[in-house]
N, C-alpha and C positions, 0 to 999 in steps of 0.2 A: 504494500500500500504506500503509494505516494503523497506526501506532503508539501503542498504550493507554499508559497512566502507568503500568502496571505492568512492560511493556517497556522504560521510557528509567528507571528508577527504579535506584539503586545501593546498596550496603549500606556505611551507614557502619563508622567502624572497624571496617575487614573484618581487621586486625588482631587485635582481640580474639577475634575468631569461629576466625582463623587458629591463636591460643593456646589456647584453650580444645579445639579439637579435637586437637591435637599431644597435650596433658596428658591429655585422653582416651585415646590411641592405647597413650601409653606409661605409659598407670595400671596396666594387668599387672605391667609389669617393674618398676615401681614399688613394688609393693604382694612380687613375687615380695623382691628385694633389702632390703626393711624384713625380712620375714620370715627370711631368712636370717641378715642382722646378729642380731635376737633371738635365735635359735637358739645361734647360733656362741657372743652373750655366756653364753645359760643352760649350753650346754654346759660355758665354758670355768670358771663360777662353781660348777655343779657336781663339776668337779674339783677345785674350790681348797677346797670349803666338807666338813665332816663331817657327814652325815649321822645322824639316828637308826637310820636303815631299816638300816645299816651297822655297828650292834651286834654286834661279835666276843664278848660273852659271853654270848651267847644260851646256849648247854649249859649255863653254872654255874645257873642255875635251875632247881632241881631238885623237882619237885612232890611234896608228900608229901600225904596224907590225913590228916596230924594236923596240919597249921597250914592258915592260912587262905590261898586261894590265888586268882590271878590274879582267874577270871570267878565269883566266890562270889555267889550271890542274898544280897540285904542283906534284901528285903522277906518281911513274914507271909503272902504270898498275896491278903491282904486282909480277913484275920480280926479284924481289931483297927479296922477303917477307921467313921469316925463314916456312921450312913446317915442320910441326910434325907429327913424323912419327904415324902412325896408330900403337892402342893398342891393343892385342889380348884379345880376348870374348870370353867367355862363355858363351852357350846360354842352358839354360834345358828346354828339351823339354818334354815336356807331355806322361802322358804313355797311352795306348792308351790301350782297353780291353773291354769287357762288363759282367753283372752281368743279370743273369738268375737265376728265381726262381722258382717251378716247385708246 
């Protein structure tokens, strides 16, 4: 029975190959545990920090129709807008023909 070189051939630092697949296996739980720590801090920074969204005097703003309010249009529509006048074109168009060969 004959043995090719690809047979008696070995992998060096099978070491590294042995690392690289462990760090692969447990890249889930890796990536799951990163994910959780961020959470846990936003949550925990969350509760420590005040929020705008958390405005208690939302009611004292009281909309009236004689002052100026929240979502007011500032703009004329576009009645006052400068127009620019249209530039003249050139446009070349295609020559148009066919080629016969006999």
């Amino acid at each position: 029975m004959a043995f090719g070189s690809i047979e008696l051939t070995t992998i060096s630092r099978a070491q590294d190959y042995t690392t690289i697949k462990h760090n692969e296996d447990n890249k889930v739980n890796v990536d799951q545990a990163n994910f959780s720590e961020q959470f846990q801090k936003t949550t925990e920074q969350n509760i420590r920090e005040v929020r705008h969204s958390d405005n208690t005097r939302w009611h004292e703003n009281k909309p009236d129709a004689k002052e100026k309010g929240n979502n007011k249009y500032s703009g004329d529509g576009g009645k006052n807008r400068k127009k620019q006048p249209e530039k003249e074109r050139v446009v070349v168009k295609s020559r148009g023909g066919f080629d016969m060969k006999i």
